[in-house]
C-alpha positions, 0 to 999 in steps of 0.5 A: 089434275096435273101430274108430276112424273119421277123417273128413277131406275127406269121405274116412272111413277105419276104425282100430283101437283098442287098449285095455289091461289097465286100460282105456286106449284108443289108436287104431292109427295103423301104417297111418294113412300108407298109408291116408290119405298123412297123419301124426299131429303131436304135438309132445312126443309128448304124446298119442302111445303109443310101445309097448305095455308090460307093464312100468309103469301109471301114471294120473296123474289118479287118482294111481296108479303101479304096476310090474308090477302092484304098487302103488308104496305096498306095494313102497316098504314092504315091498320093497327096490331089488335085489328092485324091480330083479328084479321090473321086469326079469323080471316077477315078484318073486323067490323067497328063492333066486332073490333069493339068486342075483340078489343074488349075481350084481350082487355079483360083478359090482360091480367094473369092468375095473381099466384103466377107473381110468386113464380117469378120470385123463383127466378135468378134475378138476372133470368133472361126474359126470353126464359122467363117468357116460355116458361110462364106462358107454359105455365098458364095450361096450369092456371087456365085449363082447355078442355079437349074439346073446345066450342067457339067461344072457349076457342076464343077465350084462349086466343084472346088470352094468349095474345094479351097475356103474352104481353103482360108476362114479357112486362112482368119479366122485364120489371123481374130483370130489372128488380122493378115492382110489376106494373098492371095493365090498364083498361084505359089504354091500348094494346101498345101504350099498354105494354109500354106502360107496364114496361117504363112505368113505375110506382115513382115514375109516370111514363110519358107516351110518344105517339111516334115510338107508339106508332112504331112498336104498333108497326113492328108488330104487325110486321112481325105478326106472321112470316108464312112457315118459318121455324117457329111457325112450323114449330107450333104447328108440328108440337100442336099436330100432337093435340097438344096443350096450346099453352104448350104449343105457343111456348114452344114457339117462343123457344124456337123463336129464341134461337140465334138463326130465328129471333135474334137478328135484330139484336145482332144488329146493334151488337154490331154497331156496338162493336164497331163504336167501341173500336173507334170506327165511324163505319167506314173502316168496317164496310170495307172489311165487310166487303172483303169479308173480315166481318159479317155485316148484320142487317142486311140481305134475307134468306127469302127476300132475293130483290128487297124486302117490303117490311125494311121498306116500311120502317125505314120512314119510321126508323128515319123519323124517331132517329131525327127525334130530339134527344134520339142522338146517339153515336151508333145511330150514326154508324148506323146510318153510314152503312145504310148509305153504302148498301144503298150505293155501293156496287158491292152491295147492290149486286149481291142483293145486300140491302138494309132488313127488316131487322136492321131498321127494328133494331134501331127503332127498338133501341131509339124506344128505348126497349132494352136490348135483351127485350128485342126477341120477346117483342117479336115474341109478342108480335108473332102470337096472332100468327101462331094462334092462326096457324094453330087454330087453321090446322087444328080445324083442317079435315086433313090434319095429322101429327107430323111424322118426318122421315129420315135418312139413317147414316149410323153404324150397319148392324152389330152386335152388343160388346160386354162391357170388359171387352170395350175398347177405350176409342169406344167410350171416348164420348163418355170420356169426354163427359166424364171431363166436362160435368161436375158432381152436381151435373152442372158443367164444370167450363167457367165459360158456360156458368150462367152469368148476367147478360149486358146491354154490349153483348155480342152473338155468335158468328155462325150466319143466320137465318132469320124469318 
């Protein structure tokens, strides 16, 4: 096998070297502490496999993404979100009749418990759905119990549950966020035309389908469907190494998946465009304030992707098409374009690899479909599940699988000894202090700028960077 060997002190100490099917390399750190009495920092966990995976490559310096060994292109044009779903969670892409039957199986497991409808009553009428989503599908441990010990076929069950049951409750919590009555899911449509049903659809309004807005979500989906062991992922595999419930383990997906750095890119996107149309400017005027960085440009570049990334690739056709629509017109999709012509010309942008993302082209496609703004995550949310379920489901049937420990290093106070409370400075209890300032007798705090309030369609977003997966 090969060796890796550290030198620290004078002292060497041999590792082994783990290499993948692709020829990546990772040196073998499980008995790093009991060898040396050290442990590995990185921070972000930047440099740090967590896993071996069969599940997804990605080589972000060559473009390349693949699931299960299929190239993203190829399954982006020829294949289908429920087909992808089967192909991550089992490992290969399904015959006609076993798609049939995993088709069959998300389609009567759509529905959920009827007495889960009396839990969004509870909810404030503006509850973003994101908040909705994680805690209703944490819900569903409650109504559908998973005994500890699961044969193939209750392994199964849940999968299928939570793969079409992750849809349904993101419908039901846009028709709560829009004081709209739930729609049903149907046995006479697909996975997508489904959802967009239940989404647009109501007791008074049929929903018209566009094959090419159906095409698109489809292709969202599958591009988001996974991304190797990005937050979430790492999230779901860390909380399921605890045996945990797998209801609870995807929602804690969909927790981490909400935070701005992870799911939010999209959204950040046409809070952008949003901006730059209320100011008056056509883009021109913040391109040049983006190239002497007045302003951050959304959208563009990518944490892992360091020449291009292949999912922007695939959209940007599809992003094209439903923005040349009649009736798509829109001022932003303008600006929009503008930018995306700069980064494709500008020598500003080209040399610092600053090229339109997947989540640019997302964005204007979710919003040309009309996906309201606060519903971009929970659609990533839905594409991402398989992913999540493959990972929880290849960890859970992994022979080396343990409960995630990560060490740390401490920087806080050397010993000391415990002070009584009369003799405690005031520098001392400065941070009570402070609390004291900044709760309320209810325990809510008391800052009028942090009293939850509805969110709207020209909300924008935070300004620390990102870093989406």
């Amino acid at each position: 096998m090969t060796k890796a060997t550290l030198n620290y002190g004078g002292v060497e100490t041999e590792l082994d070297v783990a290499i993948g099917t692709e020829g990546e390399k990772g040196v073998d750190m499980g008995k790093f502490r009991a060898r040396t009495g050290m442990v590995t920092l990185d921070e972000g966990y930047a440099n740090t496999g967590s896993c071996k995976s069969a599940i997804t490559y990605l080589d972000g310096e060559r473009g390349i993404l693949r699931y299960r060994g299929y190239p993203i292109e190829e399954l982006a044009a020829r294949s289908r979100f429920v087909e992808v779903a089967y192909l991550l969670t089992y490992g290969e892409l399904p015959t006609p009749k076993q798609l049939d039957s995993f088709s069959g199986l998300l389609n009567s497991s759509s529905l959920i418990h009827e007495d889960m409808r009396h839990f969004f009553l509870a909810f404030p009428n503006y509850a973003h759905p994101m908040g909705l989503l994680t805690t209703m599908v944490a819900s569903l441990a409650t109504f559908y119990p998973v005994p500890d010990e699961m044969d193939e076929e209750v392994e199964g069950q849940v999968i299928a549950n939570l793969v079409s049951q992750v849809r349904t409750i993101a419908a039901f919590s846009y028709k709560k966020f829009i004081g709209e009555p739930a729609v049903y899911p149907s046995h006479r449509l697909r996975f997508v035309e489904n959802f967009l049903n239940m989404m647009f659809s109501s007791p008074v309004s049929n929903y018209q389908q566009d094959p090419d807005v159906v095409k698109a979500i489809d292709t969202f989906l599958i591009l988001h469907a996974d991304h190797e062991q990005n937050c979430s992922t790492s999230t779901v595999r860390m909380v399921g190494s605890s045996l945990a419930n797998v209801y609870a383990v995807i929602s804690s997906g969909i927790a981490a998946l909400w935070g701005k750095r992870h799911g939010g890119a999209n959204q950040e996107v046409i809070s952008m465009l949003a901006s730059i149309l209320d100011s008056g400017d056509d883009g021109r005027r913040f391109i040049e304030e983006a190239k002497n960085k007045k302003v951050r440009l959304m959208g563009f570049g990518h944490r892992v992707y360091k020449t291009f990334d292949p999912r922007a690739m695939i959209l940007k056709s599809l992003c094209h098409k439903l923005l040349s629509k009649p009736g798509m017109g829109n001022p932003m999709f303008d600006i929009a374009l503008r930018l995306e012509e700069a980064a494709l010309k500008d020598e500003y942008f080209l040399s610092r690899n600053l090229y339109p993302n997947v989540d640019f082209y997302s964005g204007l496609i979710l919003k040309a479909a009309g996906i309201p703004y606060d519903m971009f995550t929970v659609l990533f949310a839905i594409g991402r599940t398989p992913g999540w379920l493959a990972n929880w489901r290849e960890m859970r049937h992994s022979e080396n699988s343990r409960i995630a420990r990560p060490r740390q290093i401490y920087v806080g106070p050397a010993l000391r000894n415990y002070i009584p409370l009369d003799k405690r400075s005031p520098s001392q209890t400065n941070v009570g202090n402070a609390r004291d300032q900044s709760t309320s007798g209810s325990g809510r705090f008391s800052s009028k700028r942090l009293v939850p309030m509805p969110p709207s369609e020209t909300n924008t977003l935070g300004e620390q960077g990102s870093e989406f997966a």
